[in-house]
BALOMI-78395 format. One record per residue: residue in one letter; y, z, x of N, C-alpha, C, O in turn. Coordinates in steps of 0.02 Angstrom, whole numbers, padded with zeros to 5 digits, always signed. Atoms other than C-alpha are relative to their C-alpha. Layout:
REM BALOMI-78395
AYZXYZXYZXYZX...
//
This chain:
REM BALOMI-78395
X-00045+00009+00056-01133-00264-00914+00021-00073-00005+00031-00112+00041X-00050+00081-00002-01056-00428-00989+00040-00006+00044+00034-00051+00085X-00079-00004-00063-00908-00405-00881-00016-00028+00093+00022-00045+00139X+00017+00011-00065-01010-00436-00730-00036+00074+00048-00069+00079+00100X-00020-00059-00030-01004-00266-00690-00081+00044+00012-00128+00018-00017X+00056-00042+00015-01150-00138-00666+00016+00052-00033+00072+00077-00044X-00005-00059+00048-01212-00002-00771-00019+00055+00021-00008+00101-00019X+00023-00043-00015-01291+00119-00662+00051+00067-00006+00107+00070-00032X-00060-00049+00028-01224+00296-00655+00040+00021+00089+00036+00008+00149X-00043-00032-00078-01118+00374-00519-00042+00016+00055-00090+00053+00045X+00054-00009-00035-01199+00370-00357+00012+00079+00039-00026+00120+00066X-00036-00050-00027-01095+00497-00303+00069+00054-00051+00112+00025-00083X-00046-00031+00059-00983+00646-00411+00073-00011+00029+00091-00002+00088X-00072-00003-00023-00803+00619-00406+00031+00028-00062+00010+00014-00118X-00047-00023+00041-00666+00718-00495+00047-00048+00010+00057-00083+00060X-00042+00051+00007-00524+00621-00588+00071+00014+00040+00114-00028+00054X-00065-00017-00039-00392+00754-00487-00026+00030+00065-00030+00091+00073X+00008-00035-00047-00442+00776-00330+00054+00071+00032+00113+00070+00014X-00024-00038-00036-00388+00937-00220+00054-00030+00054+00035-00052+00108X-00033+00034-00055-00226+00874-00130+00053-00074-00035+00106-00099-00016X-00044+00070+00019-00170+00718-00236+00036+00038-00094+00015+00064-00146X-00041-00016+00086-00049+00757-00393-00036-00042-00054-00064-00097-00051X+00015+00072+00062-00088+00690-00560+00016-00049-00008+00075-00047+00009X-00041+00059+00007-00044+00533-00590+00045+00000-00035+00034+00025-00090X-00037-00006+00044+00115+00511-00655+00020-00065-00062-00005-00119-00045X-00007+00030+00053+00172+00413-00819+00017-00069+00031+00075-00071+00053X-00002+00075-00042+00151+00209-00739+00070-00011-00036+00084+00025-00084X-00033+00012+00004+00300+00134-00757-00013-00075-00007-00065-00098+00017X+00014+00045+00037+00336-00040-00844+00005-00060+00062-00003-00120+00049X+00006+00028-00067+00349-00106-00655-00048+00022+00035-00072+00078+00029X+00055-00004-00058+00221-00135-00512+00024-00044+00064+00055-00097+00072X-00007+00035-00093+00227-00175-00320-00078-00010+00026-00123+00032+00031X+00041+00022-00025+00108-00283-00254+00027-00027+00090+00051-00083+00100X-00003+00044-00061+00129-00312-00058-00078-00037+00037-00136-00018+00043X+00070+00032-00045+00015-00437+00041+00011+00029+00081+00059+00020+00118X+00009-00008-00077-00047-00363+00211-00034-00065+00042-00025-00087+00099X+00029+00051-00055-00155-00499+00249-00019-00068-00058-00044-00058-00113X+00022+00045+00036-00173-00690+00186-00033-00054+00027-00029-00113+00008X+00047+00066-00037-00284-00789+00294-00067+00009-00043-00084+00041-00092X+00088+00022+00041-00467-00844+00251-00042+00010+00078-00030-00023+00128X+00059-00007-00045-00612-00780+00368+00031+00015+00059-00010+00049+00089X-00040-00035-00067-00498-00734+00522+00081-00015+00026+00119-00062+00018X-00080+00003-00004-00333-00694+00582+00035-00070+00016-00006-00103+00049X-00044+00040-00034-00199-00838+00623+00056+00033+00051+00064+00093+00065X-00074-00022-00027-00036-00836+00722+00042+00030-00043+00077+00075-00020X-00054-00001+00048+00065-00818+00572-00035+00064-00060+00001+00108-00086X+00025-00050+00046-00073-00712+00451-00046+00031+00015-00089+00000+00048X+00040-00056-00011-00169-00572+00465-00075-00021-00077-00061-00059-00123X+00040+00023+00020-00355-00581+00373+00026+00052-00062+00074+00089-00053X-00010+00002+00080-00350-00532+00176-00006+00082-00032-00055+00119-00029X-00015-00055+00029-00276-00382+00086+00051+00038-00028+00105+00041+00000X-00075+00015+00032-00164-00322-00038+00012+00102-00019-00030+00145-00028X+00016-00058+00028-00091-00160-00084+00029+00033-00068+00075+00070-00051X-00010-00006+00065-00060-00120-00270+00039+00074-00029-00006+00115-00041X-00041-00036+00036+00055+00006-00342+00044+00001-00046+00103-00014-00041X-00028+00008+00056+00072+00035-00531+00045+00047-00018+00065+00057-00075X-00060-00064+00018+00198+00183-00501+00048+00003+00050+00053+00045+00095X-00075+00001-00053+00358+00137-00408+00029+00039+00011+00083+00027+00039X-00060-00069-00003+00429+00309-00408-00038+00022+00080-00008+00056+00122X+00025-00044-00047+00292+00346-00273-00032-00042+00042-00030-00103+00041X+00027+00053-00070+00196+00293-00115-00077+00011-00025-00109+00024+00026X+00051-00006+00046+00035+00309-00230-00059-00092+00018-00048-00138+00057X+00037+00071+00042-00087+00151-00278-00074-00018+00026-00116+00028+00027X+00065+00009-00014-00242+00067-00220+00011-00072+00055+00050-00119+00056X+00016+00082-00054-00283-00072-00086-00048-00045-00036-00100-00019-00056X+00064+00066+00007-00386-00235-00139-00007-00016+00051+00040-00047+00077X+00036+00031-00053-00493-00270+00004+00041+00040+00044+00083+00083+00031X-00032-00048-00080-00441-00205+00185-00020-00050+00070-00059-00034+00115X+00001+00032-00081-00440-00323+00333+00003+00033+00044+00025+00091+00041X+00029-00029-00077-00483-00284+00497+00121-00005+00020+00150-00059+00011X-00044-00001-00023-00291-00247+00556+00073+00030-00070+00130+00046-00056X-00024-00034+00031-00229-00187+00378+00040+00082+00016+00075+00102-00031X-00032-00081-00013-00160+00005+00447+00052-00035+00055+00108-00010+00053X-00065+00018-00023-00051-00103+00574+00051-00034-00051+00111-00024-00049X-00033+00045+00050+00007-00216+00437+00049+00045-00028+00108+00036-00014X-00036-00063+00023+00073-00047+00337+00041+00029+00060+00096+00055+00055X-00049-00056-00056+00140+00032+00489+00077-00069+00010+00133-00044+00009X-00031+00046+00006+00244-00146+00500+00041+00017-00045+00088+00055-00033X-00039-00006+00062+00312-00149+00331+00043+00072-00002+00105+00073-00010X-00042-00053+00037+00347+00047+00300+00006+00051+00051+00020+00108+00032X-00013-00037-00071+00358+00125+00479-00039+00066-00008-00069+00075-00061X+00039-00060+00005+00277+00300+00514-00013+00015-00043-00066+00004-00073X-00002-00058+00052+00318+00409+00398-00016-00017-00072-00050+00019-00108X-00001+00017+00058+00327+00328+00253-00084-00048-00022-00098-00064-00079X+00044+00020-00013+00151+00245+00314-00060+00029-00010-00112+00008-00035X+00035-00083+00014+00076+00428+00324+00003+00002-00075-00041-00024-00110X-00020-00004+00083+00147+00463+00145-00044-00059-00037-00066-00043-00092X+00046+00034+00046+00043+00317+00081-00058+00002+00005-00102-00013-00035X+00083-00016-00021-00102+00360+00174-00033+00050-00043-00087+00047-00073X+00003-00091+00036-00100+00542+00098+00009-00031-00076-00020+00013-00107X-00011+00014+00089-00065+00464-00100-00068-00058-00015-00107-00061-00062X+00062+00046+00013-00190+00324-00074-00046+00015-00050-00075+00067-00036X+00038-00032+00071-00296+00344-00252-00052-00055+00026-00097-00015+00037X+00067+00027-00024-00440+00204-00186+00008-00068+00006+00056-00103-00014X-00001+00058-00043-00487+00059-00104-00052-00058-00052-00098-00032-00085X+00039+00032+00047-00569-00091-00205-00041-00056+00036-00002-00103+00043X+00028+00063-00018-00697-00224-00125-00020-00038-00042-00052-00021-00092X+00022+00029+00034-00716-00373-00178-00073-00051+00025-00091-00091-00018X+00062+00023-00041-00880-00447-00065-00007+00007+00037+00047+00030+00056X+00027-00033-00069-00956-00409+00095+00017-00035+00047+00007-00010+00102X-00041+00033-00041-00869-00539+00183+00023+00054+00047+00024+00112+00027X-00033-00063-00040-00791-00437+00341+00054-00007-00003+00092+00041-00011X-00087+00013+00014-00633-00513+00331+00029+00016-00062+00085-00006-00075X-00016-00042+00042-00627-00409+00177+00016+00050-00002+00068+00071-00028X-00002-00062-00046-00665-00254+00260-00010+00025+00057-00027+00083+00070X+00010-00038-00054-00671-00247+00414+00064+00062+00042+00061+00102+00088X-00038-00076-00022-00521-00130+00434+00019+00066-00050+00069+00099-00059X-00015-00048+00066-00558-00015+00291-00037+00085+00048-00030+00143+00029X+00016-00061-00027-00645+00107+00426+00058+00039+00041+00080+00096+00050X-00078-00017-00053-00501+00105+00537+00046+00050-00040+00069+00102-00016X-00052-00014+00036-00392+00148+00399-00020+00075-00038+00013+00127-00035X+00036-00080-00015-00512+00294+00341+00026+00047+00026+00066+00089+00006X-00020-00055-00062-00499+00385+00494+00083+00010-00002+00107+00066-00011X-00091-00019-00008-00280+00352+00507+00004+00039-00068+00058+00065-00078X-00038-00032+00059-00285+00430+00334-00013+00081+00021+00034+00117+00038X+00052-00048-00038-00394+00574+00392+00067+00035+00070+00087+00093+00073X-00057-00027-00026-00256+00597+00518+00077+00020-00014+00108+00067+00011X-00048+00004+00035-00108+00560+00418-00005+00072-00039+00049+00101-00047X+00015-00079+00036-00176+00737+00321-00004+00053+00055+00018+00109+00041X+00003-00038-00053-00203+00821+00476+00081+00023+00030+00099+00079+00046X-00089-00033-00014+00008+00812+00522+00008+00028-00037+00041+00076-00017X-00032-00068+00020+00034+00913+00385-00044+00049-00017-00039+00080-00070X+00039-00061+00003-00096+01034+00410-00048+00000-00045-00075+00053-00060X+00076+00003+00053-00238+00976+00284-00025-00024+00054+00001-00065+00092X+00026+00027-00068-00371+00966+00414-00067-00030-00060-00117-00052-00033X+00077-00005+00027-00512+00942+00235+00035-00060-00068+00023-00047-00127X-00042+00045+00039-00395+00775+00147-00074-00011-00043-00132-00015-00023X+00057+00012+00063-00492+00750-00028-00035-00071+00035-00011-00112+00075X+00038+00033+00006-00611+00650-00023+00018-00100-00034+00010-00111-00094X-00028+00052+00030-00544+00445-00045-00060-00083-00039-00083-00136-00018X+00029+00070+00052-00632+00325-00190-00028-00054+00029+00020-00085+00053X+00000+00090-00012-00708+00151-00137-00065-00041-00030-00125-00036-00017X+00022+00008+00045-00758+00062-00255-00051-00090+00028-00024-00144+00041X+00044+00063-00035-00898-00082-00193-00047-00012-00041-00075+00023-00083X+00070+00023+00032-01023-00204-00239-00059+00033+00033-00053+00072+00080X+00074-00032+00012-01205-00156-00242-00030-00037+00085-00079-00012+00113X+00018+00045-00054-01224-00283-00079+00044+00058+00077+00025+00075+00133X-00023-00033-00078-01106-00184+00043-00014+00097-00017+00013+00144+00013X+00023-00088+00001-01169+00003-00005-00057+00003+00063-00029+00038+00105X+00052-00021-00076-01315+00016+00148+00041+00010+00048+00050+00061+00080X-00048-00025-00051-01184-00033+00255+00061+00056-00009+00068+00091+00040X-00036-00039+00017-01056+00071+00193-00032+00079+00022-00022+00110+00074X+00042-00058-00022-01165+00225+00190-00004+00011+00044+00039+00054+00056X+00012+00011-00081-01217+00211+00368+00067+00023+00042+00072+00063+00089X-00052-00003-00049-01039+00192+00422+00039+00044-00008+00085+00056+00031X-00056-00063+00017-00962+00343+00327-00044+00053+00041-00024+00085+00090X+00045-00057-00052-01101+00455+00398-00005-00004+00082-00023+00043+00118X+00000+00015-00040-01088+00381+00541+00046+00019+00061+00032+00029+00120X-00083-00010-00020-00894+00411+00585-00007+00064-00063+00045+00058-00095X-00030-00050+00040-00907+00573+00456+00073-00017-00023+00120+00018-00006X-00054-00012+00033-00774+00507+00354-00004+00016-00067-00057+00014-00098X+00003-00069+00072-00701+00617+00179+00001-00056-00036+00059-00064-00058X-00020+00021+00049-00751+00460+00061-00046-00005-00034-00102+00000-00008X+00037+00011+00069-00825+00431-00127-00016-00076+00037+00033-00106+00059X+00019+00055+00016-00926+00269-00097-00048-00023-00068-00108-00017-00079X+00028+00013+00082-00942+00204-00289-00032-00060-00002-00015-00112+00027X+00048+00093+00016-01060+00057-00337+00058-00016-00068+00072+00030-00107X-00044+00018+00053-00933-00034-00465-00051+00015-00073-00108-00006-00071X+00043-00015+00053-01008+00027-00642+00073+00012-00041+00126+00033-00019X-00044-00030+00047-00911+00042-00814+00023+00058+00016+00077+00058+00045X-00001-00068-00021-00907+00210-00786+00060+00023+00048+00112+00055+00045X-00085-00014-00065-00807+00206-00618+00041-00016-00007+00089+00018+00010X-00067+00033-00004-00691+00094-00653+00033+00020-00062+00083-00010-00081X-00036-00020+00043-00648+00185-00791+00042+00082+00018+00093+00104-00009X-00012-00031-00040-00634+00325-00685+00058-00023+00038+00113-00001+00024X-00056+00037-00033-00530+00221-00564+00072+00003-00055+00122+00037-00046X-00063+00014+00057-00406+00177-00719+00020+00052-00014+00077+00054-00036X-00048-00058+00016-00371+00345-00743+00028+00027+00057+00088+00039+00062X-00065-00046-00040-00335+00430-00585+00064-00053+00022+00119-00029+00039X-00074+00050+00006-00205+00277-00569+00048-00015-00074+00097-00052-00084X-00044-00003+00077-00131+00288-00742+00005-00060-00031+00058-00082-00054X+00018+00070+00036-00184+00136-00811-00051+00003-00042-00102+00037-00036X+00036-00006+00060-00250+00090-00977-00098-00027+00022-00150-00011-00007X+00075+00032-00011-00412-00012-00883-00001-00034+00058+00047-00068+00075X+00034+00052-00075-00499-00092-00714-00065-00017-00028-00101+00015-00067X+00035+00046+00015-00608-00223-00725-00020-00023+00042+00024-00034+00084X+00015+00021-00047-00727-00294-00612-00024-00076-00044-00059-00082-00094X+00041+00071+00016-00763-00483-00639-00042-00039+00041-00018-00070+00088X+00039+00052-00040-00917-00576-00574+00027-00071+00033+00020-00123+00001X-00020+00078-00024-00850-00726-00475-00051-00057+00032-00112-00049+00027X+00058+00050-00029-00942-00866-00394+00055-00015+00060+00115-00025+00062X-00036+00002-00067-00923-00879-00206-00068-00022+00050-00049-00035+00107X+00066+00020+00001-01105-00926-00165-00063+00063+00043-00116+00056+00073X+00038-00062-00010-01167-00748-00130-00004+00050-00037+00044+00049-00076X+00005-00037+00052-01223-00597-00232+00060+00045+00011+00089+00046+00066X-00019-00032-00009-01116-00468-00284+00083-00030+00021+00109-00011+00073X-00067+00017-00026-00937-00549-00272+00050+00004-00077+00034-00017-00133X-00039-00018+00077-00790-00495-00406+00065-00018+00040+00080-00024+00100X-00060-00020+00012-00631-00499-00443+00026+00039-00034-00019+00064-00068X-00029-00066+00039-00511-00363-00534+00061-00024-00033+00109-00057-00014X-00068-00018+00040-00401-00341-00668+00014+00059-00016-00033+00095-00034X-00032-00073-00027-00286-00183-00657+00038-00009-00054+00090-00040-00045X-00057+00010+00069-00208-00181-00844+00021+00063-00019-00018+00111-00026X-00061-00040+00038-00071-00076-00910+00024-00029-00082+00011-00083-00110X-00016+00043+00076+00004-00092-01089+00052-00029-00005+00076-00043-00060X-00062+00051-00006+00149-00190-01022+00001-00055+00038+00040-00103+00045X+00001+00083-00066+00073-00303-00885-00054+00019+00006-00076+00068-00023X+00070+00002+00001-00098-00345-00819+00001-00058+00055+00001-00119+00045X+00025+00056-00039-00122-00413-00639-00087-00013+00008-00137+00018-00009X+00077+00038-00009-00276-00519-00590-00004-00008+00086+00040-00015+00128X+00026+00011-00092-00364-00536-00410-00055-00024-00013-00102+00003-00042X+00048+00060+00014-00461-00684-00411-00060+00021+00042-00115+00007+00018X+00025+00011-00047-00544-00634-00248-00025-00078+00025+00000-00131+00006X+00042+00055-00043-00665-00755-00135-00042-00057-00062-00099-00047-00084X+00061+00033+00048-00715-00919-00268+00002-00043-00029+00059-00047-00051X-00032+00067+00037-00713-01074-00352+00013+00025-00051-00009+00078-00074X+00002+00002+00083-00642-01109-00521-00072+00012-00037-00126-00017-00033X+00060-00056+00034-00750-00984-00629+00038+00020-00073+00098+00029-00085X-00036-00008+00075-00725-00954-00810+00026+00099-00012+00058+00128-00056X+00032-00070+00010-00765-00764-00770+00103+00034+00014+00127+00086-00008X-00066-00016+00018-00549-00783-00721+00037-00027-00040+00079+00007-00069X-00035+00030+00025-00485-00923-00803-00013+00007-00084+00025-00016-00127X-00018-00049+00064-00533-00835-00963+00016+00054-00037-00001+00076-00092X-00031-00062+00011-00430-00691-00944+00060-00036-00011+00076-00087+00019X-00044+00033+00058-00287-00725-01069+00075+00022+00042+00078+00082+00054X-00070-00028+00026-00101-00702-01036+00016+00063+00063+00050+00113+00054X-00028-00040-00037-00097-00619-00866+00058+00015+00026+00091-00038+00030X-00074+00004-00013+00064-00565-00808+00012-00012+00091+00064-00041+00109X+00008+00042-00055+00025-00599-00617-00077+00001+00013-00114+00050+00005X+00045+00040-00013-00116-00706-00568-00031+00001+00084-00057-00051+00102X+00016+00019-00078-00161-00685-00371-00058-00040+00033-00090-00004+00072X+00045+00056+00002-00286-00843-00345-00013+00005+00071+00038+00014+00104X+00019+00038-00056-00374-00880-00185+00025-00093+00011+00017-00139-00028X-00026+00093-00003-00305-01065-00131-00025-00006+00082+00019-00009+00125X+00033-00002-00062-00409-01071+00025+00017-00086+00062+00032-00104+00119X-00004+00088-00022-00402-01264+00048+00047-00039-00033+00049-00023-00092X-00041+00050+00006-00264-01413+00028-00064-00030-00062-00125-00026-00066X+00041+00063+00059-00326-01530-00128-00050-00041+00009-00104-00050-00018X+00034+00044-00032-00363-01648-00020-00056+00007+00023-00093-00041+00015X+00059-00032-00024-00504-01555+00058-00064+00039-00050-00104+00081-00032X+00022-00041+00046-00581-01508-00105-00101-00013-00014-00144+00008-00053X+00064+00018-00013-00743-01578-00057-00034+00057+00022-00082+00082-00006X+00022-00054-00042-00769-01445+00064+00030+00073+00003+00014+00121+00038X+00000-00080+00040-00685-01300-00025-00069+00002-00056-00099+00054-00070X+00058-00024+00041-00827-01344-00149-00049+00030+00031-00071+00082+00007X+00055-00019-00038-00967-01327-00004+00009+00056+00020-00040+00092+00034X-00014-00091-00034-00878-01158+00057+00013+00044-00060+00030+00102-00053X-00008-00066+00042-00866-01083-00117+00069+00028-00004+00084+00087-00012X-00065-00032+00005-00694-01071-00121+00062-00063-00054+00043-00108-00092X-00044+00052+00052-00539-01172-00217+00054-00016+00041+00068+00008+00096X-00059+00064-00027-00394-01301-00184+00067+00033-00024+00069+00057-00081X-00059+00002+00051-00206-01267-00214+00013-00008-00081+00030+00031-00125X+00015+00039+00071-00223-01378-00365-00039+00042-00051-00027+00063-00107X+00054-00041+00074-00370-01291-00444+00016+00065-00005-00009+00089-00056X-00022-00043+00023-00287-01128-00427+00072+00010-00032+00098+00063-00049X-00044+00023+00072-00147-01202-00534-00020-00010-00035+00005+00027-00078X+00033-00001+00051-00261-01261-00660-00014+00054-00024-00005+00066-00084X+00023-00057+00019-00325-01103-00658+00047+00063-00041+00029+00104-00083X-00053-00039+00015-00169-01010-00689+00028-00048-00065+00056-00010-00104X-00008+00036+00053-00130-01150-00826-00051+00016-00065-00036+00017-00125X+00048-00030+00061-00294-01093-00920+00003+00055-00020-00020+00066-00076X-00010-00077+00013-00261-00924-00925+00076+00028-00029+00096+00085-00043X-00069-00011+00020-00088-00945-00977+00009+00062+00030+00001+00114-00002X-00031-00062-00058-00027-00822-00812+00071-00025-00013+00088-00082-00027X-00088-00011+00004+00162-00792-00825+00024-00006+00088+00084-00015+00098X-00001+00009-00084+00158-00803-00617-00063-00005+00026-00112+00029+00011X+00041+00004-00029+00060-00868-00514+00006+00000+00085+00046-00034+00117X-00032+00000-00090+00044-00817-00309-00068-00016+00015-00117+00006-00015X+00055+00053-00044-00079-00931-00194-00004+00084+00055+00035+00130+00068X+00002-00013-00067-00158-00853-00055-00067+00005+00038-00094-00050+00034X+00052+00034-00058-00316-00838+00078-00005-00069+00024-00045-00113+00006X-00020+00061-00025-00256-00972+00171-00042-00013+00043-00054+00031+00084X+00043+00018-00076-00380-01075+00296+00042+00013+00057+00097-00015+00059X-00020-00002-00034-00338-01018+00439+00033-00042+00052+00083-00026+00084X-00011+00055-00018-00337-01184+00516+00049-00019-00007+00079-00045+00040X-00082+00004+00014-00173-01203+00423+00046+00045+00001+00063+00083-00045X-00025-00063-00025-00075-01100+00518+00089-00016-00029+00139+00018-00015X-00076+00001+00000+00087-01171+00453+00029+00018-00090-00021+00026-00125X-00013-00002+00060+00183-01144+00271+00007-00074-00021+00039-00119+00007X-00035+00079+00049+00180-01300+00127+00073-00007+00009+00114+00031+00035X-00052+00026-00015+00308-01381+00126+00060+00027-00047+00061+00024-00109X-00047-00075+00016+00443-01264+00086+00044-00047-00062+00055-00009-00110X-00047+00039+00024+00551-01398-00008-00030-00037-00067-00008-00075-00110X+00052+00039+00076+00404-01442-00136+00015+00088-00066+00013+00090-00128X+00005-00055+00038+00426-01252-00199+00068+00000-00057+00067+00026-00113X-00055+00011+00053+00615-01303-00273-00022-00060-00058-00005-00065-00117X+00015+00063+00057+00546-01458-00357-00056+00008-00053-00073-00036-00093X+00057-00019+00021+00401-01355-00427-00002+00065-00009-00019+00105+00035X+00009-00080+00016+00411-01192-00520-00058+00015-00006-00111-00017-00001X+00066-00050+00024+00308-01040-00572-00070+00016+00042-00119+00050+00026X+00065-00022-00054+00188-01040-00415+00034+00038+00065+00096+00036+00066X-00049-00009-00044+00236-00957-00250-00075+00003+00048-00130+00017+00024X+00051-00025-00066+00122-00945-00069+00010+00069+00013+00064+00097+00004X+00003-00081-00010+00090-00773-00030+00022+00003+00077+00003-00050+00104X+00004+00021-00072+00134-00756+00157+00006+00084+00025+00039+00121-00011X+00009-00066-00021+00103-00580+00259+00069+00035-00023+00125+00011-00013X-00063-00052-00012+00221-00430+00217+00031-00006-00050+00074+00035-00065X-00052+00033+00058+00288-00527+00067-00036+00062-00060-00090+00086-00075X+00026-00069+00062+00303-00391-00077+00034-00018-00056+00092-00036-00048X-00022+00002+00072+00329-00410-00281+00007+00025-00020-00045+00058-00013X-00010-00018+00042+00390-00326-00394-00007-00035-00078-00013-00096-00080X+00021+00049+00066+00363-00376-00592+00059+00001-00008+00065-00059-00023X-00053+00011+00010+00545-00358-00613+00056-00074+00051+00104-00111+00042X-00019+00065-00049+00576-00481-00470-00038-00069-00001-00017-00118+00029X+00043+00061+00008+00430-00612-00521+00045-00054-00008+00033-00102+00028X-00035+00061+00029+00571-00735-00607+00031-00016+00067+00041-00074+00084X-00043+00026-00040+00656-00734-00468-00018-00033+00081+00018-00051+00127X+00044+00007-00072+00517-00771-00323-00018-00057+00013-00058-00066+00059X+00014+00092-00014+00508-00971-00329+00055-00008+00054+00036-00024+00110X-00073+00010-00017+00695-00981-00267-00007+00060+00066+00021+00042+00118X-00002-00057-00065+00670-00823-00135-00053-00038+00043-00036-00050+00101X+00056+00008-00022+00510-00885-00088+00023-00071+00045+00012-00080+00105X-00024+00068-00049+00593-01068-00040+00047+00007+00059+00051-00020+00115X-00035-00014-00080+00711-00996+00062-00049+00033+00046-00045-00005+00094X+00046-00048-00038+00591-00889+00156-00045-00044+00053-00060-00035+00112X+00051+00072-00026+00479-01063+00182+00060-00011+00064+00066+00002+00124X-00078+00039-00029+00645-01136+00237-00008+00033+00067-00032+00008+00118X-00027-00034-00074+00690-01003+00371-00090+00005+00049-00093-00010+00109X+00047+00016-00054+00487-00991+00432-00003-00072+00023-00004-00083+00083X+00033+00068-00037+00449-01186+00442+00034-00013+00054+00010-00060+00085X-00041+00010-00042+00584-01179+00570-00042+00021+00088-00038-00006+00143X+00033-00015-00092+00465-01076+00718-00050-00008-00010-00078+00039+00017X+00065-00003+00033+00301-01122+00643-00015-00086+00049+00008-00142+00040X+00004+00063-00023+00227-01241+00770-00029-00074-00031-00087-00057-00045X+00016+00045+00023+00187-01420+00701-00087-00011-00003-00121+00021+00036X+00077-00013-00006-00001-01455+00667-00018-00086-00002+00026-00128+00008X+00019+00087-00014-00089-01640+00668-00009-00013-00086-00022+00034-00123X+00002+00022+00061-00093-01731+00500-00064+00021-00027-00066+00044-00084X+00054-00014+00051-00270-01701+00459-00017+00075-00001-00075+00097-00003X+00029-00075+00008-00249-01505+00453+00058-00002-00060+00056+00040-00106X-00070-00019+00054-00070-01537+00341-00015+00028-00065-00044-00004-00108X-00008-00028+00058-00055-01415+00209+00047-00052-00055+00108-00062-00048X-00037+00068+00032-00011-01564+00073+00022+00018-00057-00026+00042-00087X-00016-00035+00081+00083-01507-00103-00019-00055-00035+00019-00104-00032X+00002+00064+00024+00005-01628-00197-00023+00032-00071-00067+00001-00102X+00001-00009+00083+00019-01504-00388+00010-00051-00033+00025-00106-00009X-00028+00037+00018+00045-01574-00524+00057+00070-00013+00068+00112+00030X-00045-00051+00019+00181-01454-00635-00045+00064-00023-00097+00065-00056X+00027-00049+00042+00145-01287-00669+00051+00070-00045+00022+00111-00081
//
């Protein structure tokens, strides 16, 4: 498809209500986005490797994951403690990859199986069957590893079709897979639109028109892999600069914009004190969660937050310094 997307048909049958999960209920004109993980290619001290989890219905413990890092099911158990950890396991509506990178997925099996148990405490020993929606590049492996570990999931090749599928059992008007450039086949990003908001997930990629000509998003979540300064060698790794994922969010006229897959190398936060002198962007940093009703107010939260980490965040040598060198955005 234009979109990037494939056209084939379902590789596998899925119903839009599974056995076990309620209908979706009427989305609400708010969404929660928390980050589990915002490093680039492997964990730091400070961040866990890359993955977000999306919920367009705040009444419930419902939604979908983008991507799944290898340590994602501790990340959740962090944030929302047991029970309430279980409860999202059990509502979970599907998992979205965006490239075969492992630090995408390498804890999407893990998390499988805890769901698989999470149904088992309350006596479903046969939890429906859970969505995951992948490029055409990680299906062999995928396959292999569900049969492998017998776990209960739909592995979908991204196709119109599914993701229209997808958009419904989450109560949203449309999902979107977008072709990105990252310098391997098979690499997207997603837009998850409602008829009141419409976030974006850049995934793994340089400045690509395939995001920066999606119009008028209401949050923007950009890869910013590399400092400006280093933009030599975000080009050679297929990835983007602070900077160019402000431009990027400037072309698309995004209403917010949040940075994140951070080189790991830069284990520390920008400079917390550039975020007051510089609206409308924010760093994503583990655990940190949005609401669309709280967006206006996440420059000013977000600086304090810098503020109180740069305080235990050990010092690094000048030529790793995370440098704010935007212009306005």
């Amino acid at each position: 498809a234009g979109d990037g997307t494939f056209s084939q048909p379902v590789l596998r049958p899925a119903r839009r209500h599974r056995k076990g999960l309620p209908p979706p209920t009427a989305v609400a004109a708010d969404f929660r986005v928390l980050f589990t993980g915002t490093s680039s290619a492997s964990s730091s001290e400070y961040r866990n490797v890359s993955g977000a989890w999306l919920n367009p219905d705040t009444s419930s413990m419902g939604g979908c994951l983008v991507d799944c890092g290898e340590g994602t099911v501790g990340q959740l158990f962090r944030r929302f403690g047991y029970e309430k950890t279980n409860e999202l396991l059990r509502h979970l509506r599907a998992i979205f990859l965006t490239h075969r990178h492992f630090d995408h997925h390498g804890g999407m099996l893990g998390l499988c199986a805890r769901r698989e148990e999470a149904f088992a405490l309350v006596g479903e020993r046969c939890p429906p069957p859970l969505p995951i929606y992948t490029p055409a590049s990680l299906l062999p492996w995928l396959f292999s590893a569900v049969e492998l570990f017998s776990l209960n999931v739909d592995v979908l090749k991204l196709s119109t079709e599914n993701l229209a599928m997808a958009a419904s059992s989450l109560g949203l008007q449309r999902v979107r897979a977008v072709g990105v450039e990252h310098g391997i086949p098979h690499a997207f990003g997603y837009v998850f639109a409602h008829s009141d908001w419409k976030v974006v997930f850049s995934g793994d990629t340089i400045p690509t028109p395939a995001i920066y000509n999606i119009k008028k998003p209401t949050l923007l979540i950009h890869e910013a892999t590399f400092p400006h300064s280093q933009r030599a060698e975000a080009r050679t790794r297929w990835h983007s600069t602070t900077q160019q994922a402000v431009d990027v969010a400037k072309t698309c006229n995004a209403q917010h914009l949040i940075m994140t897959h951070f080189s790991s190398r830069n284990t520390h936060l920008p400079d917390p004190f550039s975020l007051a002198r510089k609206g409308g962007r924010v760093y994503a940093h583990d655990l940190m969660e949005v609401r669309r009703s709280t967006l206006p107010a996440l420059v000013p939260a977000s600086k304090c937050a810098a503020t109180m980490l740069a305080s235990v965040q050990k010092p690094v040598l000048p030529s790793t310094a995370f440098v704010d060198e935007f212009e306005e955005f």
